[in-house]
One Martini backbone bead per residue (centre of mass of N, CA, C, O) as a GRO file, in nm:
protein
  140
    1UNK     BB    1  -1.338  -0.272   3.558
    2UNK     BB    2  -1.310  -0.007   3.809
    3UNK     BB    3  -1.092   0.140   4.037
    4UNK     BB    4  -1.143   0.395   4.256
    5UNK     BB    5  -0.933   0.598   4.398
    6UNK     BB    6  -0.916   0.839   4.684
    7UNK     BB    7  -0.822   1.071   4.491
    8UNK     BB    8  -1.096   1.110   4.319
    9UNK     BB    9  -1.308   1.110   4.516
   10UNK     BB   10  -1.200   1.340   4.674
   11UNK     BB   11  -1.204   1.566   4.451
   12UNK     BB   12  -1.507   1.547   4.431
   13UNK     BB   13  -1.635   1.559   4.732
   14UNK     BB   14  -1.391   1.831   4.802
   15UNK     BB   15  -1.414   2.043   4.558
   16UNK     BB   16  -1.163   2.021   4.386
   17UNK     BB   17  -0.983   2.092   4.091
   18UNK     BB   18  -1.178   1.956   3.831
   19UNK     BB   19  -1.454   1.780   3.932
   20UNK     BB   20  -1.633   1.793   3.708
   21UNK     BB   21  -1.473   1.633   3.503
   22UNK     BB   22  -1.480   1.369   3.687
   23UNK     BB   23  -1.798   1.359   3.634
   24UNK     BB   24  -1.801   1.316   3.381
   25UNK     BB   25  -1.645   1.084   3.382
   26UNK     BB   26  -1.792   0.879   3.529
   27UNK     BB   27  -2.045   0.871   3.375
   28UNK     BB   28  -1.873   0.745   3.094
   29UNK     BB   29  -1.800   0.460   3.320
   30UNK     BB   30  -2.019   0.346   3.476
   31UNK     BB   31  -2.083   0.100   3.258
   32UNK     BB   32  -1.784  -0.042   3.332
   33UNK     BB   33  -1.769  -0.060   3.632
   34UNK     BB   34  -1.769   0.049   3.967
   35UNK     BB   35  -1.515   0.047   4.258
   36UNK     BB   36  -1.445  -0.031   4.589
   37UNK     BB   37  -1.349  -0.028   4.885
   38UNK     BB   38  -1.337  -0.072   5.256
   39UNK     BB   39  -1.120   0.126   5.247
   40UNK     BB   40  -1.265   0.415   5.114
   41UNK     BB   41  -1.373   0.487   5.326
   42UNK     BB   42  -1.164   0.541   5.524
   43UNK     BB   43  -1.038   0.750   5.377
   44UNK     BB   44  -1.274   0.923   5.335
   45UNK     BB   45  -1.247   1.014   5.626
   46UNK     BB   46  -0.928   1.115   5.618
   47UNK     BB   47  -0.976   1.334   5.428
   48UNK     BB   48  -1.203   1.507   5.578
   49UNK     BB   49  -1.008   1.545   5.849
   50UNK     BB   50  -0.762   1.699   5.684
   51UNK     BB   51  -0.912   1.911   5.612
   52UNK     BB   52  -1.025   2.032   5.874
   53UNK     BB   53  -0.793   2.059   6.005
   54UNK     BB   54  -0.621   2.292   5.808
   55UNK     BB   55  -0.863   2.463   5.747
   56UNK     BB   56  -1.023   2.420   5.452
   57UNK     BB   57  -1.282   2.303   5.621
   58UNK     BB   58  -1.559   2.213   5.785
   59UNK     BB   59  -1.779   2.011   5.971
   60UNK     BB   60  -1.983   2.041   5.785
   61UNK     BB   61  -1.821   1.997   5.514
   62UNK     BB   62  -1.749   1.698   5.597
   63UNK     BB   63  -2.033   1.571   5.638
   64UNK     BB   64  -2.136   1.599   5.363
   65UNK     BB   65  -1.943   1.488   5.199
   66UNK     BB   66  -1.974   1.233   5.291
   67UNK     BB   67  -2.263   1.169   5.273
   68UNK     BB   68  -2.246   1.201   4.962
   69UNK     BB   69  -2.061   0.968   4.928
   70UNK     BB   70  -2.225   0.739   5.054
   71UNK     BB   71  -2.482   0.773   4.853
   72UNK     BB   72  -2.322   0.717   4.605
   73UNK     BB   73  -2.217   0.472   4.631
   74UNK     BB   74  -2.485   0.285   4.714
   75UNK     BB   75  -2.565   0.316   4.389
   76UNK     BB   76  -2.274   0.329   4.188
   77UNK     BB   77  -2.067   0.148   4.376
   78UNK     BB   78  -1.895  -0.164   4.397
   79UNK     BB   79  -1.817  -0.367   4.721
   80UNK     BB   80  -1.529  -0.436   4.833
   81UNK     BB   81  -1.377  -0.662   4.994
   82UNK     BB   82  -1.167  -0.733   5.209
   83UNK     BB   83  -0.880  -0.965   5.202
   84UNK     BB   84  -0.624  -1.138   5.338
   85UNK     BB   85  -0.459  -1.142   5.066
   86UNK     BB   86  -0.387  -0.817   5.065
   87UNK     BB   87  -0.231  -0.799   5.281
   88UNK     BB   88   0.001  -0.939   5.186
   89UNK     BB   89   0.014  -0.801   4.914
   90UNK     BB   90   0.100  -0.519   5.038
   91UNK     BB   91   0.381  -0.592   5.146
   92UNK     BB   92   0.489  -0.710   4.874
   93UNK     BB   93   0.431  -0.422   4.833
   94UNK     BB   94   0.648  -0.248   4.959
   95UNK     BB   95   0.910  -0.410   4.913
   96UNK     BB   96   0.909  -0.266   4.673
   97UNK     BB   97   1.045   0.002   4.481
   98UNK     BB   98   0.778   0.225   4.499
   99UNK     BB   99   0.663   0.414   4.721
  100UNK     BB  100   0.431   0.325   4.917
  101UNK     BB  101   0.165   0.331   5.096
  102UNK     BB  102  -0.036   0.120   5.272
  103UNK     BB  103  -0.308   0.249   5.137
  104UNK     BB  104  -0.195   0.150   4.865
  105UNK     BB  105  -0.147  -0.116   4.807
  106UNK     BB  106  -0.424  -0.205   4.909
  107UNK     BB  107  -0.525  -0.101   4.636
  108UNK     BB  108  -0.335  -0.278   4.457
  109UNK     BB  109  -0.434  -0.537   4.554
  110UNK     BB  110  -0.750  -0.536   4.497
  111UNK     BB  111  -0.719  -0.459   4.155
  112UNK     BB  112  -0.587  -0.749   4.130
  113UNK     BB  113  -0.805  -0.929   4.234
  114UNK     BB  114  -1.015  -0.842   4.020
  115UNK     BB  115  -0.927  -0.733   3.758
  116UNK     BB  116  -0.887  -0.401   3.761
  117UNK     BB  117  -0.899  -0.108   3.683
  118UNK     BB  118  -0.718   0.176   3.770
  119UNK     BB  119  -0.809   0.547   3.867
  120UNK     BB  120  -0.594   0.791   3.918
  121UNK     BB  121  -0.421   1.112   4.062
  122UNK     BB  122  -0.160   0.905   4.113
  123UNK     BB  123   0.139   0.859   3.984
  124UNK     BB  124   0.273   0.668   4.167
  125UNK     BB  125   0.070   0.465   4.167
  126UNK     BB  126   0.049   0.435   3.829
  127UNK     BB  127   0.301   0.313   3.820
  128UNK     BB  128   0.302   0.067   4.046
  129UNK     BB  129   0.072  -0.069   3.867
  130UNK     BB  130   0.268  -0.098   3.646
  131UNK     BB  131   0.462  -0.285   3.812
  132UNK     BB  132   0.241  -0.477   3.881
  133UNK     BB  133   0.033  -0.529   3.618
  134UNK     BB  134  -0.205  -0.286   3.628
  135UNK     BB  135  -0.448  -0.146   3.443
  136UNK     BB  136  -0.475   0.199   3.355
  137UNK     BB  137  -0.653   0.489   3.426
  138UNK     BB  138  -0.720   0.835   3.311
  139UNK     BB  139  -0.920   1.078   3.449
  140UNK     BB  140  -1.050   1.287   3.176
   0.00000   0.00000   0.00000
């Protein structure tokens, strides 16, 4: 199982660049069965108001974006719920000398519940998750 960090997500349904490539790659991974949890819900929702303030995206292309990746996962990704023991464990990974924000910790609690490796495009992620036992895949 491999779990997607909303890096992955966030650079394919806003368009950012190498986008093609992570959906090729998605694609070649599809059958060793793709996951998010339902906190990927909301930061990628967090993504596309973050990049509407910037003035990045306008509010169609927000709307679009999302809906187009809501629709995209209930067809194609496993929807993994938090546990209250995730949020236990992303504060003991927050405690560690790691560098991670609160919704980093938390998918890194999900991916080691799960026993899923990671996905992301952030190294600092992979580092962590490296670093916590969790068994990284670089997207490409």
């Amino acid at each position: 199982m491999i779990y997607l960090d909303t890096s992955v997500l966030g650079a394919i349904f806003f368009r950012e660049p190498g986008s093609a490539g992570l959906v090729t790659w998605l694609e070649r991974k599809r059958k060793q069965g793709l996951t998010i949890s339902a906190w990927t819900l909301t930061e990628m929702a967090s993504v596309g108001g973050v990049k509407q303030r910037m003035g990045v995206i306008d509010a169609q292309m927000r709307q679009q974006a999302l809906a187009n990746f809501q629709r995209f996962a209930s067809v194609h990704f496993g929807l993994v719920e938090i546990d209250p023991a995730d949020f236990r464990a992303a504060a003991v990974f927050i405690d560690m000398p790691l560098n991670l924000r609160a919704g980093d910790a938390l998918h890194l609690a999900v991916a080691r519940r799960t026993s899923a490796r990671l996905a992301s495009l952030d190294q600092r992620m992979g580092e962590a998750a490296d670093a916590v036992g969790i068994k990284t895949l670089a997207p490409a």
